[in-house]
C-alpha positions in Angstrom: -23.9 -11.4 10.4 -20.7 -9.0 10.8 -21.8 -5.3 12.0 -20.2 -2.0 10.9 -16.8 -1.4 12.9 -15.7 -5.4 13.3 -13.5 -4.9 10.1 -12.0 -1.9 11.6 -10.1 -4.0 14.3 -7.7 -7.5 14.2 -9.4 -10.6 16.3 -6.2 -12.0 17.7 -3.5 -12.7 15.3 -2.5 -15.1 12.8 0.8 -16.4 13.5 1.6 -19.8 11.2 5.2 -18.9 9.7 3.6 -18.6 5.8 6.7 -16.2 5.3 9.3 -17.9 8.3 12.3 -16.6 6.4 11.7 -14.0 4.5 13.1 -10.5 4.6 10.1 -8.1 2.9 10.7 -4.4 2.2 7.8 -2.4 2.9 7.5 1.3 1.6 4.9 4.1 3.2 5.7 1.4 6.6 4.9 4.6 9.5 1.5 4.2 9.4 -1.9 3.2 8.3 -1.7 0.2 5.5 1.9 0.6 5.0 2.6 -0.5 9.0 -0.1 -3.2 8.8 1.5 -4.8 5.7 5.1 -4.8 8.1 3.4 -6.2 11.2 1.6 -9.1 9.8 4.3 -9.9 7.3 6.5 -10.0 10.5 3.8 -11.9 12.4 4.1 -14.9 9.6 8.1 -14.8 10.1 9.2 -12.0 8.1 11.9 -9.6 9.2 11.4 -6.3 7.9 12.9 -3.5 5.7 10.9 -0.3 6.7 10.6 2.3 4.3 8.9 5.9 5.0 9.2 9.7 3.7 8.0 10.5 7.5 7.6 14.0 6.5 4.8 16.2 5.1 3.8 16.2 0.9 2.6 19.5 0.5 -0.4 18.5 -2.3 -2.5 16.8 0.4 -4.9 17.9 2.9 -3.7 15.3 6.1 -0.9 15.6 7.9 1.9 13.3 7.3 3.5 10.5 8.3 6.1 11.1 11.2 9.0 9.6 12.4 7.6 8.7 16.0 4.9 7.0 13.7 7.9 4.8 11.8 9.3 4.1 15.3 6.5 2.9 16.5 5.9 0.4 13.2 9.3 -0.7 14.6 8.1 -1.2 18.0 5.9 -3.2 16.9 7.4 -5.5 15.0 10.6 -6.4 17.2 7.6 -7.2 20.1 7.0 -10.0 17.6 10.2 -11.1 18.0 11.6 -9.7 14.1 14.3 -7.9 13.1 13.5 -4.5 11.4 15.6 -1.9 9.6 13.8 1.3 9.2 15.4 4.1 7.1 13.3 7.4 6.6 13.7 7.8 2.4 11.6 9.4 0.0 10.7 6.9 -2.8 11.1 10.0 -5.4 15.1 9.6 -4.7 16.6 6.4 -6.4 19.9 6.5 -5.1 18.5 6.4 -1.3 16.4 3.6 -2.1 19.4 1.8 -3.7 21.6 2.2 -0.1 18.2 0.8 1.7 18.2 -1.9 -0.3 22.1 -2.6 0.0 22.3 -2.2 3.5 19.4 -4.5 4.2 20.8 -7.3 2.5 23.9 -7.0 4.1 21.9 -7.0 7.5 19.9 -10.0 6.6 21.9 -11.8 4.0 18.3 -11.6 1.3 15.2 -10.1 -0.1 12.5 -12.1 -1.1 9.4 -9.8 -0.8 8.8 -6.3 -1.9 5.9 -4.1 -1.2 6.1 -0.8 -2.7 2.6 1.1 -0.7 3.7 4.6 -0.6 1.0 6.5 -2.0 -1.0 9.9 -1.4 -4.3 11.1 -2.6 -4.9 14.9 -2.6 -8.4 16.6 -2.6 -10.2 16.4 -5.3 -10.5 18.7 -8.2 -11.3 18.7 -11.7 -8.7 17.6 -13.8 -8.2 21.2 -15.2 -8.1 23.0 -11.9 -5.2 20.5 -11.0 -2.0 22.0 -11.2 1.1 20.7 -12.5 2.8 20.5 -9.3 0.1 18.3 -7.7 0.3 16.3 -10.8 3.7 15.6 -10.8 4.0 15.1 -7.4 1.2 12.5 -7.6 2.6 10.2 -10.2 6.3 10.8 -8.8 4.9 9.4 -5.7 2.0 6.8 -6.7 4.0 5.7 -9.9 7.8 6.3 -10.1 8.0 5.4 -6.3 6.6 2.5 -7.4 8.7 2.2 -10.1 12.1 3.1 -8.2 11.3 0.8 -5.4 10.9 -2.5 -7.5 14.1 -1.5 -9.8 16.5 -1.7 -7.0 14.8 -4.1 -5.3 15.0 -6.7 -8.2 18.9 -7.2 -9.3 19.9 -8.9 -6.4 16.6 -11.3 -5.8 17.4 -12.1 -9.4 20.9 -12.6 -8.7 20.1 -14.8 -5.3 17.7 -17.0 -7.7 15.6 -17.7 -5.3 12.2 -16.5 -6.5 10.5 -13.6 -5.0 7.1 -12.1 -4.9 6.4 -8.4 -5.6 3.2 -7.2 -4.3 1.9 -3.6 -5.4 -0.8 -1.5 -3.9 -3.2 0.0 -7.1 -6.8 1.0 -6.1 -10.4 0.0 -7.1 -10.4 4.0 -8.4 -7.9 2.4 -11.2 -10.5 -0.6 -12.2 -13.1 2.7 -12.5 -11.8 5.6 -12.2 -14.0 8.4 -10.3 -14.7 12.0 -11.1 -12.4 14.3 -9.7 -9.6 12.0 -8.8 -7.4 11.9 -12.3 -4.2 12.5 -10.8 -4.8 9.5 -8.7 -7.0 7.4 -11.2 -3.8 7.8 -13.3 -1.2 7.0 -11.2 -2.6 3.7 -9.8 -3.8 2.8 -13.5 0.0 3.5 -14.3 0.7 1.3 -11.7 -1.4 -1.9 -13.2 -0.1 -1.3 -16.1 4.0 -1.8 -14.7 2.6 -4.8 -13.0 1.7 -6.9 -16.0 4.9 -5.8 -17.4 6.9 -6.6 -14.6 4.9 -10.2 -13.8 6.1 -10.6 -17.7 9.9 -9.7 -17.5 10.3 -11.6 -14.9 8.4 -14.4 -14.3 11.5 -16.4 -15.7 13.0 -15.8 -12.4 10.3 -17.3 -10.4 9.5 -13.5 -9.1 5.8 -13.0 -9.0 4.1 -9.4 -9.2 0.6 -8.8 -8.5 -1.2 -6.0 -7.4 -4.2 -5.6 -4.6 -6.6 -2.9 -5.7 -7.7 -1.6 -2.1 -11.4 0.1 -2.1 -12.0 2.7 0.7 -9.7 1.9 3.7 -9.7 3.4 7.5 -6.7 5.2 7.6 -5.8 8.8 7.6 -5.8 8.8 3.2 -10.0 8.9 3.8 -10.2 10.2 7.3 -9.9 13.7 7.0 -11.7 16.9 7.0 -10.9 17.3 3.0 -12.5 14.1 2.5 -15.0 14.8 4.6 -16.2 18.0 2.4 -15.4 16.1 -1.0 -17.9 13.8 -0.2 -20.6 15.3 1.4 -20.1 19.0 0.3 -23.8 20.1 1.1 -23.2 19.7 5.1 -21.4 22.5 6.9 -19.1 20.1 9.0 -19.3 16.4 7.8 -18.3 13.7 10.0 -16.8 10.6 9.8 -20.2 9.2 10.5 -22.0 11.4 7.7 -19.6 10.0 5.2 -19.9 6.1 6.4 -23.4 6.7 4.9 -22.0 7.3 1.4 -19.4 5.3 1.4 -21.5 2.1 2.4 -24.0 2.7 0.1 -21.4 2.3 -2.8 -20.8 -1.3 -1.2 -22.5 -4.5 -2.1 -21.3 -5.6 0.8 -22.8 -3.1 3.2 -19.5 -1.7 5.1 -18.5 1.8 4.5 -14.6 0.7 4.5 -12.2 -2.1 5.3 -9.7 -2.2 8.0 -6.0 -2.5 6.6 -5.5 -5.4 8.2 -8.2 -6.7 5.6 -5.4 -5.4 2.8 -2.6 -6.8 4.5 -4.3 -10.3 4.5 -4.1 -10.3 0.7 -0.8 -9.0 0.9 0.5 -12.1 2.8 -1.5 -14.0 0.9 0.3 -13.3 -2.1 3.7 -13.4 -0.5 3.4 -16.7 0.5 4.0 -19.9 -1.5 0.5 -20.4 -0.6 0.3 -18.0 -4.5 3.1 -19.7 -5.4 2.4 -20.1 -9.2 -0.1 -16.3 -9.3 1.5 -13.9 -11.4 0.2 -11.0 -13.5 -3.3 -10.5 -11.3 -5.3 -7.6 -10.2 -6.9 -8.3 -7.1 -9.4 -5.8 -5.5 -10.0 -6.0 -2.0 -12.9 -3.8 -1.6 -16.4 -5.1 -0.6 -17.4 -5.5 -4.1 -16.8 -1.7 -4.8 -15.6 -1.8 -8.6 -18.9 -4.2 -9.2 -21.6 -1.8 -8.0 -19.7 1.7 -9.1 -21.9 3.4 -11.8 
């Protein structure tokens, strides 16, 4: 039987080429699920487009992503022997995106798999105390990043006819949505929503778009003091390990959170031709979260 902390680290790594071949374009790449979504896409033969604001969003309580944090996502990958291009660009600005995408082509002749992860949460709030700035911020991010990533992204993997496989990162708060978390809720519902559209449009063109539905995960989106205090607001100073307690008991399966590398499993998964003919699917990857919620 697995005990608490074995999904919080990799045991050796896969390496069996499912994506020899591939360029992918990861966004939110610095860090946390973002980096582990480059690395284990670069592990199965991917080389890598790297894509990261690397700067702080004022609506949320952790500190950013920096740009010795997107550096080291590259360090990573070329010790696996990949190529990476990493460009700091904020998935709000279209035109940025666009040059990315350009300029990795150039650099490795295709694109074949896009990622679009950038995402924040802020602190919770009622949906009335939220104010239109955090809103707007939220969806710009969660939603029309999302949106702007996969437009640019698309022409030219239509154009290369060669199939594709677009994988987007929603949440298990869009399958049930939580109190105090509407921007969020929103966005990532928003974001299920462009998925079925876009598995629709172009499914023609033998580009697949799904989207993984990621429960609570151990990065810096849960682990911090904000969090903390959202969940258990009648301690003082909660801890990681006071909120481990909550957050397993909303789990069949009796973890308080999964490691990324847990998400970016799916994410390769559905990258692969191992999916080949998958299209159109919500996937949550969450310890049975979305089952057991209310």
């Amino acid at each position: 039987m697995p005990h608490e902390g074995e999904t919080h680290e990799p045991h050796g790594r896969a390496m069996s080429g499912r994506v020899a071949g591939k360029v992918a374009l990861v966004t939110g790449a610095a860090r946390g699920q973002g980096r582990s979504h480059a690395v284990r896409l670069a592990e199965e033969g991917a080389d890598i487009i790297a894509i990261d604001i690397a700067a702080p969003v004022d609506v949320v309580a952790y500190d950013g992503a920096t740009m010795e944090d997107l550096e080291e996502t590259v360090r990573l990958i070329e010790a696996l022997d990949r190529r990476v291009l990493a460009r700091q660009v904020d998935v709000r600005q279209r035109s940025d995106l666009q040059g990315v995408v350009t300029d990795g082509i150039a650099e490795f002749g295709r694109l074949d798999i896009v990622v679009p992860n950038a995402g924040i949460c802020p602190p919770g709030a009622p949906f009335w105390e939220i104010s239109e700035h955090e809103w707007a911020t939220v969806l710009a991010i969660n939603l029309t990043g999302v949106w702007n990533t996969v437009s640019v992204a698309v022409p030219p993997m239509i154009e290369a006819g060669k199939g594709g496989s677009v994988v987007l990162t929603s949440s298990s708060s869009a399958i049930k949505s939580p109190p105090n978390l509407s921007d969020y809720s929103a966005s990532k519902k928003g974001v299920i929503a462009l998925m079925e559209t876009m598995a629709v449009e172009l499914g023609a063109h033998y580009i697949r778009v799904n989207a993984i539905c990621p429960g609570s995960v151990d990065t810096p989106m849960i682990q911090n003091e904000a969090m903390y205090r959202f969940v258990r607001p009648e301690l003082e100073n909660p801890s990681r390990e006071d909120c481990a307690e909550v957050f397993r008991s909303m789990n069949p399966i009796p973890e308080p959170w999964v490691a990324p590398r847990d998400i970016s499993n799916a994410v390769v998964w559905l990258a692969s031709d191992e999916s080949r003919f998958i299209t159109g699917v919500t996937l949550p990857v969450d310890l049975g979260l979305v089952v057991n919620w209310f």
